[in-house]
C-alpha positions as semicolon CSV with decimal commas, in nm:
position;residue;x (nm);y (nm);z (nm)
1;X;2,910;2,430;-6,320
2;X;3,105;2,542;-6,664
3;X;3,158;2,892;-6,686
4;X;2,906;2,886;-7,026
5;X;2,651;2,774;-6,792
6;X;2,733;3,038;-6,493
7;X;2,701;3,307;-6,778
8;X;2,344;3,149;-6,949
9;X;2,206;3,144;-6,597
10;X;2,323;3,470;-6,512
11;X;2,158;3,612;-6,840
12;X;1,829;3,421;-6,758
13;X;1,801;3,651;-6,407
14;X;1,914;3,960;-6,620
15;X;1,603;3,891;-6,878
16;X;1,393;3,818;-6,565
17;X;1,456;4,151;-6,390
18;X;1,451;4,363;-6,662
19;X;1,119;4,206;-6,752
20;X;1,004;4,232;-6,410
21;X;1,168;4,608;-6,399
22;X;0,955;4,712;-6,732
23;X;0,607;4,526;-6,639
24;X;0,653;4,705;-6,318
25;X;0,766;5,063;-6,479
26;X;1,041;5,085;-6,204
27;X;1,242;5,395;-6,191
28;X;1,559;5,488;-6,026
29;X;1,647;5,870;-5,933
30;X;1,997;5,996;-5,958
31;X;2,120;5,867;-5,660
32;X;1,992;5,538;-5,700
33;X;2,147;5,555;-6,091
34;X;2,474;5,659;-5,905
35;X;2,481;5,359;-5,680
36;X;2,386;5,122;-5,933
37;X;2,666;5,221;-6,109
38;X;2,925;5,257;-5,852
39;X;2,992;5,574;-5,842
40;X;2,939;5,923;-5,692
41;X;2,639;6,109;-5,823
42;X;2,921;6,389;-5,943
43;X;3,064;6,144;-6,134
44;X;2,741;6,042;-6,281
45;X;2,633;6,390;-6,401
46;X;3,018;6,393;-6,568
47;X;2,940;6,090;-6,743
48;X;2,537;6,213;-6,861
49;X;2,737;6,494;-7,009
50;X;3,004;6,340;-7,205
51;X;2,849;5,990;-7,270
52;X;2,519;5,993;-7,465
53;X;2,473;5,636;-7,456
54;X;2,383;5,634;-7,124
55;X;1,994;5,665;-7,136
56;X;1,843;5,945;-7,032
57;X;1,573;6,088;-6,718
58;X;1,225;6,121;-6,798
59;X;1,045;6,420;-6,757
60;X;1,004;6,347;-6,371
61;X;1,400;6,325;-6,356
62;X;1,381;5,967;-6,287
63;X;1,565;5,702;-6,532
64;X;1,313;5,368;-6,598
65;X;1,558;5,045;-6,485
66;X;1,484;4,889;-6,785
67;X;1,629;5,102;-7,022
68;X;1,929;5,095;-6,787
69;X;1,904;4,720;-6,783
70;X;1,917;4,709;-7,164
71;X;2,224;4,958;-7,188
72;X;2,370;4,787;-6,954
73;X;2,358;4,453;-7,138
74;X;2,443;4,664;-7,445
75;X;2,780;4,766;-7,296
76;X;2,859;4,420;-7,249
């Protein structure tokens, strides 16, 4: 398999989970934002404050995974 193929597979399950992720209305609290991302949940509310990309929590405090999905796809 050619890397061009690897990568239009590998967006195929992206566009799969993020629909899944929004039909579903999945959400992620910080720690699970923190994992997701790789990093300590310090680290994370460092990077809320200094990078406004990075979506932000709904009124419950809970991010919806498929706005992360889509700014993650975005940071590509």
């Amino acid at each position: 398999m050619s890397e061009t193929e690897l990568m239009e597979r590998l967006d195929k399950m992206t566009s799969a989970v993020h629909l899944m992720a929004k039909a579903l209305g999945t959400r992620l609290d910080r720690a699970q934002l923190a994992e997701r991302m790789g990093i300590h949940r310090n680290t994370l509310r460092h990077r809320l404050a200094t990078d406004k990309s990075i979506p932000r929590p709904g009124t419950d405090g809970k991010w919806l995974l498929s706005e992360i999905v889509d700014w993650e796809q975005r940071r590509r």
